[in-house]
C-alpha positions in Angstrom: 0.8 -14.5 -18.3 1.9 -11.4 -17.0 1.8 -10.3 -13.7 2.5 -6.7 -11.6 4.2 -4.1 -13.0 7.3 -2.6 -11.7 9.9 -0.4 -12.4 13.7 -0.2 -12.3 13.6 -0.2 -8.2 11.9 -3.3 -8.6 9.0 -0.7 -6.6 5.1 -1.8 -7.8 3.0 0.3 -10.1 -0.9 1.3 -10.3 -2.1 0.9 -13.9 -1.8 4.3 -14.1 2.4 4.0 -13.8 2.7 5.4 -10.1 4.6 3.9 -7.3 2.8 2.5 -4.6 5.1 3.2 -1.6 6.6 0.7 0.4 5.7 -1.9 -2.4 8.4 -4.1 -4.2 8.1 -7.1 -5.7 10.3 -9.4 -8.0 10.4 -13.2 -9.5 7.5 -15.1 -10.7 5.0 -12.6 -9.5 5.9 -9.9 -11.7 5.6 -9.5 -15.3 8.9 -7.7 -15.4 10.2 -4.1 -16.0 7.2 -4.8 -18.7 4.2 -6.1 -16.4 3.2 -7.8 -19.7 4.8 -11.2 -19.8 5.8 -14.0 -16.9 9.5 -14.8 -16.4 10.2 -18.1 -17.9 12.9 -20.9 -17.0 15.8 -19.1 -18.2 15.0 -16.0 -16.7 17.2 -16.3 -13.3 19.3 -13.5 -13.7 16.4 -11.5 -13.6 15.0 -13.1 -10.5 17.9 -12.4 -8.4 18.7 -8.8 -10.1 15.2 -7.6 -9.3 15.2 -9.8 -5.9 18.3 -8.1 -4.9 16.7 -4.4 -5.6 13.3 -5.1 -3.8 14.5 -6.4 -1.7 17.3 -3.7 -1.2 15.4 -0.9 -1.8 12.6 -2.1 0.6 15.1 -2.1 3.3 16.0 1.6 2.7 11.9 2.2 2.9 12.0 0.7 6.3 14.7 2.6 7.7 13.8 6.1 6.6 
C-alpha cells in the first residue's frame, strides 16, 4: 500500500513535505495527493489527471 508522495503538480515529496526538483510522478507508483494509500481499479481519472500534470509540469522543468 501506499507509495510516493506528491503534491497538486503531481511534483515528489521528501518525508519532510519538500519538492524534490525535477521529480514527478503519477499512477500506480504514487500513493496519491495522500502518499498513504495505492490507487485501486477505479481510480483512472486520477491516473491520467496526475499523468497529464507530471508529465506537463516536467516538460516546463525541462525547458526552463
Amino acid at each position: 500500500m501506499g507509495g510516493v508522495k506528491i503534491n497538486t503538480n503531481a511534483e515528489v515529496l521528501t518525508a519532510e513535505d519538500q519538492v524534490i526538483p525535477g521529480l514527478y510522478a503519477a499512477g500506480e507508483v504514487t500513493g496519491g495527493v495522500h502518499g498513504a494509500n495505492r490507487l485501486g481499479g477505479n481510480a483512472i481519472a486520477d491516473c491520467m489527471t496526475f499523468g497529464r500534470n507530471a508529465g506537463t509540469n516536467a516538460a516546463k522543468y525541462a525547458l526552463a
